[in-house]
N, C-alpha and C positions, 0 to 999 in steps of 0.2 A: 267670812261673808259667804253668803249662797252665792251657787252661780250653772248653769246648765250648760254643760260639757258635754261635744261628739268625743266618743271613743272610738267608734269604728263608722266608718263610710256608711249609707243608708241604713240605720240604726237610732230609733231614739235617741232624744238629749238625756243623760243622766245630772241627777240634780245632787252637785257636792256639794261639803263646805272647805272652803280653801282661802289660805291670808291673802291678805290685803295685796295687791298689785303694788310693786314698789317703783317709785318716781326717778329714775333715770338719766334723765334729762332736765335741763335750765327753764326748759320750756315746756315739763310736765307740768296737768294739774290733775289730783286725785277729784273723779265727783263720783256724788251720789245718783244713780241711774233713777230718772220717775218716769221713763216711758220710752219703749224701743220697739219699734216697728219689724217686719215680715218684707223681705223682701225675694224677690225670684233671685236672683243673686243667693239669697241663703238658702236656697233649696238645692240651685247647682253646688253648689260647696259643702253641702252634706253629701251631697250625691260621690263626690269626690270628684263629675269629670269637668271641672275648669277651675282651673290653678288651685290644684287640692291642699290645704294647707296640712302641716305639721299635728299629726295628733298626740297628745287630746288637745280640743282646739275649744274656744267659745265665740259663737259667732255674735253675728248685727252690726249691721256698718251704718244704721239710721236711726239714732236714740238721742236722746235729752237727758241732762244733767243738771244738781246744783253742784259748784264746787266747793270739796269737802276739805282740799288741803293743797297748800304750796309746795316745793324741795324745800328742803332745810333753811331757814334762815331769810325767805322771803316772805313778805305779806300781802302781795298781791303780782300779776304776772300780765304784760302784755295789755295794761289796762281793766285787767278784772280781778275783784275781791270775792272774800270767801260772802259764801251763799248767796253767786250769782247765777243766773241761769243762762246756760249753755246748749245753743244745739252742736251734734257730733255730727260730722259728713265723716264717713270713713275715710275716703282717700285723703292726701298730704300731708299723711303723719312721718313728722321727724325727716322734713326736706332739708336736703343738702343746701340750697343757699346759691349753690356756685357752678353749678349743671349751666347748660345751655338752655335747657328749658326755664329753669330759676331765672336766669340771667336777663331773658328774652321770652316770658311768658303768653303764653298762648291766647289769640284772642279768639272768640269774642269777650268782650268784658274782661281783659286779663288782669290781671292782678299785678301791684308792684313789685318792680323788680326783687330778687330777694326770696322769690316764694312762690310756686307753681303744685299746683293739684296735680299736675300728670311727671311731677319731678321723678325718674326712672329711679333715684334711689330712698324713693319712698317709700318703691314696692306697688301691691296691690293694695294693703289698705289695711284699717282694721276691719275687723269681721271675717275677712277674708284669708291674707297670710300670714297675720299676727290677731291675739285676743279681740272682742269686739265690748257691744252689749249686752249682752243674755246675760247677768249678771246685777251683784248690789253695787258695786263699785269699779270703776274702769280708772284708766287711767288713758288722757286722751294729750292731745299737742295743743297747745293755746293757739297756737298758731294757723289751726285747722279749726275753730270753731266757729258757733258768731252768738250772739247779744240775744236771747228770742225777745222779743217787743213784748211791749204791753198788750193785751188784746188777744192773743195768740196762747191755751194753754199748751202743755207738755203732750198729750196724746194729739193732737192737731199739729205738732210741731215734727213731732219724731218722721211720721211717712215723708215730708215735703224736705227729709236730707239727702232722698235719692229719689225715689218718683219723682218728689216735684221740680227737684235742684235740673235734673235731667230733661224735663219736659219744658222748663222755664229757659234752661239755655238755648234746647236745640232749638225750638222758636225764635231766641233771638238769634242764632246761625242761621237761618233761613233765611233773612234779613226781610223776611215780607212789612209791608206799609199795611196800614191800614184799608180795608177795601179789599184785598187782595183775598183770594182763596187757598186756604189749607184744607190737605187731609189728615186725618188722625186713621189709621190705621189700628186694631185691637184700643177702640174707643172705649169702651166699658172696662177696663184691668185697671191696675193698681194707679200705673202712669196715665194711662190713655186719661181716665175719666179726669185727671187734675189738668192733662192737657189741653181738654175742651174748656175746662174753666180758662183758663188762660189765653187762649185764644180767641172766645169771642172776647173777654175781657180786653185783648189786645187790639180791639178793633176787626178781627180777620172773619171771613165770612168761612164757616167752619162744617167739614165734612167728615162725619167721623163714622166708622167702620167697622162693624162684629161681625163674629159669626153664632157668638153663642146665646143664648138665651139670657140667663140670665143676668149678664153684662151689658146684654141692649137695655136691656130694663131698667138699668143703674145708670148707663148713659141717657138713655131717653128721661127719664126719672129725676135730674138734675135741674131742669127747667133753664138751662143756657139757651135755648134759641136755634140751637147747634142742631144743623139735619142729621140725623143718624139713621144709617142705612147696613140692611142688614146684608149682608155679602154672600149669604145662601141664596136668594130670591130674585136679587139686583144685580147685571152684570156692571162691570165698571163704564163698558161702553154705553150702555141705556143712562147709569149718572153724570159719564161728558154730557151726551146728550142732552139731559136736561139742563146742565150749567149751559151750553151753546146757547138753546136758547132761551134763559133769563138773561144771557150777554151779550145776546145779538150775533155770533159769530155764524158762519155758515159751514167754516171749513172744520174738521176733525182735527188737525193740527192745533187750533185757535182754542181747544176747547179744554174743560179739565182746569183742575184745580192747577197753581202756582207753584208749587210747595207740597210735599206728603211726607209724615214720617211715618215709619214702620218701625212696631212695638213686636210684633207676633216672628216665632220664626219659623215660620211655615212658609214652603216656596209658593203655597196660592197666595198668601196674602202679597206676597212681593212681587208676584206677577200682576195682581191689581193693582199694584200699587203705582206698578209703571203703565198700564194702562191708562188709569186714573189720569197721570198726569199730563199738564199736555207739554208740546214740545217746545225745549226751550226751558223748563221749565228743572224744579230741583227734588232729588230723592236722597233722603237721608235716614241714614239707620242708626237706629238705636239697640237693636236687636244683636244676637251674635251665635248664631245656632253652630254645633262644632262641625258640620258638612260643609256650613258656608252656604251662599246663594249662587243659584245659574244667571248670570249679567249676558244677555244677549248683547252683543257688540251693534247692533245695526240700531238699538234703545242709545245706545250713547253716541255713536256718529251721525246717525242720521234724523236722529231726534233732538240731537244737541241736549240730552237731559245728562245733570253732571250729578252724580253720585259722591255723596259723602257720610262718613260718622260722624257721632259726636255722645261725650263720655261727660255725666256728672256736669260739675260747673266750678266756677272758680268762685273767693270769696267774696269779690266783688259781685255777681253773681247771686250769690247766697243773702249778701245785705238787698239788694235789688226786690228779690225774689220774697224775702220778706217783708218790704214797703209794697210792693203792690199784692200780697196777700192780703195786707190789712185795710188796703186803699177800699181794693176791690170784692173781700166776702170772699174767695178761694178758699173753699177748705175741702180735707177729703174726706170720702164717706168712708167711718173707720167703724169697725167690731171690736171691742176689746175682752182682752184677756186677764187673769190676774197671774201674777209671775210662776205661782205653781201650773199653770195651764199651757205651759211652753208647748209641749205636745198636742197638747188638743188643740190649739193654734193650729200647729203643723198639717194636723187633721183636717178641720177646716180649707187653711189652704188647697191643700190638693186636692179635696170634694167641691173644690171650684170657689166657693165663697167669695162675692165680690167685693170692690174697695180694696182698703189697706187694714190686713191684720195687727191689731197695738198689743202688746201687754204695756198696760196700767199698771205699775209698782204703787199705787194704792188701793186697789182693790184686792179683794182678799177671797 
């Protein structure tokens, strides 16, 4: 099989041929890769600085499958037959079962006991500290996958196993209702712009936040409803402002969205971010820059604003996150590539390109 392999730390993928991925595990299934997304996660792990894996490595922790083959002696795994279609979420490959986190799975939406996305001896993932998708064939965990629906193809499927999985859960960690206001922080990127889908789709009256050109354009350009505000031109306090009064409030405390996540890891954006919200209110990140963020302590005691992460999503989650794609017309704005173009992906990527970059294993 082809497959595009880092040899050294910021360096091109080289493209070998190398056998078949061998199945492991009870709970291995060989597929055939038809569509594996770009993510910032694979840019840092090229880069080598977060959790640099093992070279030579092949990355993508967000791809689509048919499955091409069982272990020995089985003819079907976990509820799926050959020439099923499979989407990959990189994390919870090959979970221990019997962790405290297995045991007592993380909510929101967590998962039956038995099996946890953030299981410590899972590791980081695939793509990440073991093989991914970049590749003709993978070998992935039944147990980490899900069913793509009808309705939904393969390059539509592949971004939304981490953009969207990510942007679908921390919404529902937020716990906002309907009515309530969200910020969307680096609105126009990969996640941002599927997180404006999903939020005004969720009801939330929705603020979303660029600063680059090109991105507002892809946010604004989605036709959600979604205010989108460019954060060169707009201070945060002029946008409380304006929510004050469409909500009646007087007081600056009262004002500002409910909820804001932060996508970008830039310390302005996180300074707006907390601006933005108002008091009382919740800041959660998604982001993980290796400086870290400056948390003014007088933002969280005397603002009462509570600070949290939140990582991927569990399967329960991932089946969710797929009924209301289909309910609701979520999809994301994708470029595609064909599998020889790994590179020029790459390219793109970092010359900004907005949306989600796909290679298409049928194009040619």
């Amino acid at each position: 099989m082809k497959a595009w392999v880092l040899t050294t730390f910021n360096t091109p993928y080289q493209l070998q041929q190398l056998p078949l991925p061998p199945l492991t595990s009870p709970h291995d299934l060989l597929i055939r890769v038809t569509a594996c997304s770009y993510c910032h996660t694979d840019a840092v792990v090229a880069a080598g600085t977060v959790t640099p894996p093992s070279l030579p490595h092949i990355g993508c922790h967000e791809y689509t499958g048919t499955i091409a083959a069982f272990p020995s002696g089985l003819t079907s795994s976990h509820g799926y037959t050959l020439g099923d279609r499979v989407a990959v979420r990189g994390c919870g490959n090959h979970v221990c079962g019997t962790c405290r986190e297995c045991t007592t799975p993380s909510a929101p939406l967590a998962d039956e006991p038995g099996f946890s996305v953030f299981c410590p001896r899972a590791g980081a993932g695939l793509g990440v500290d073991r093989d991914g998708g970049f590749r003709e064939f993978a070998v992935v965990d039944a147990r980490q996958v899900a069913a793509v629906p009808e309705g939904l193809g393969a390059v539509q499927v592949a971004p939304l196993m981490c953009a969207g999985l990510t942007m679908y859960a921390a919404l529902v960690k937020s716990g906002l209702r309907a009515g309530e206001r969200v910020g969307i922080m680096g609105c126009g990127g990969g996640l941002g712009h599927l997180g404006l889908q999903f939020a005004v789709k969720m009801g939330l009256r929705t603020t979303g936040v660029d600063v680059k050109e090109r991105a507002l354009e892809l946010a604004r350009g989605l036709g959600t409803g979604a205010e989108v505000v460019d954060g060169r031109g707009e201070t945060a306090r002029g946008v409380k402002e304006r929510m004050g009064r469409e909500d009646g409030w007087t007081l600056p405390s009262e004002m500002g969205v409910d909820a804001v996540l932060i996508l970008p890891e830039s310390q302005q954006a996180f300074d707006y971010a907390m601006e933005l919200v108002r008091d009382g209110g919740k800041v959660i990140l998604l982001s993980f820059p290796p400086d870290g963020f400056r948390v003014a302590a007088t933002d969280i005691v005397f603002r009462r604003i509570s600070l949290e992460g939140s990582l991927i999503g569990s399967n329960k989650a991932m089946r969710d996150m797929f009924a209301f794609c289909v309910e609701h017309g979520v999809r994301a704005k994708t470029t595609q590539f064909a599998f020889e173009e790994l590179n020029d992906l790459v390219e793109a990527y970092h010359a900004g390109t907005p949306g989600k970059l796909v290679i298409d294993m049928k194009l040619e």
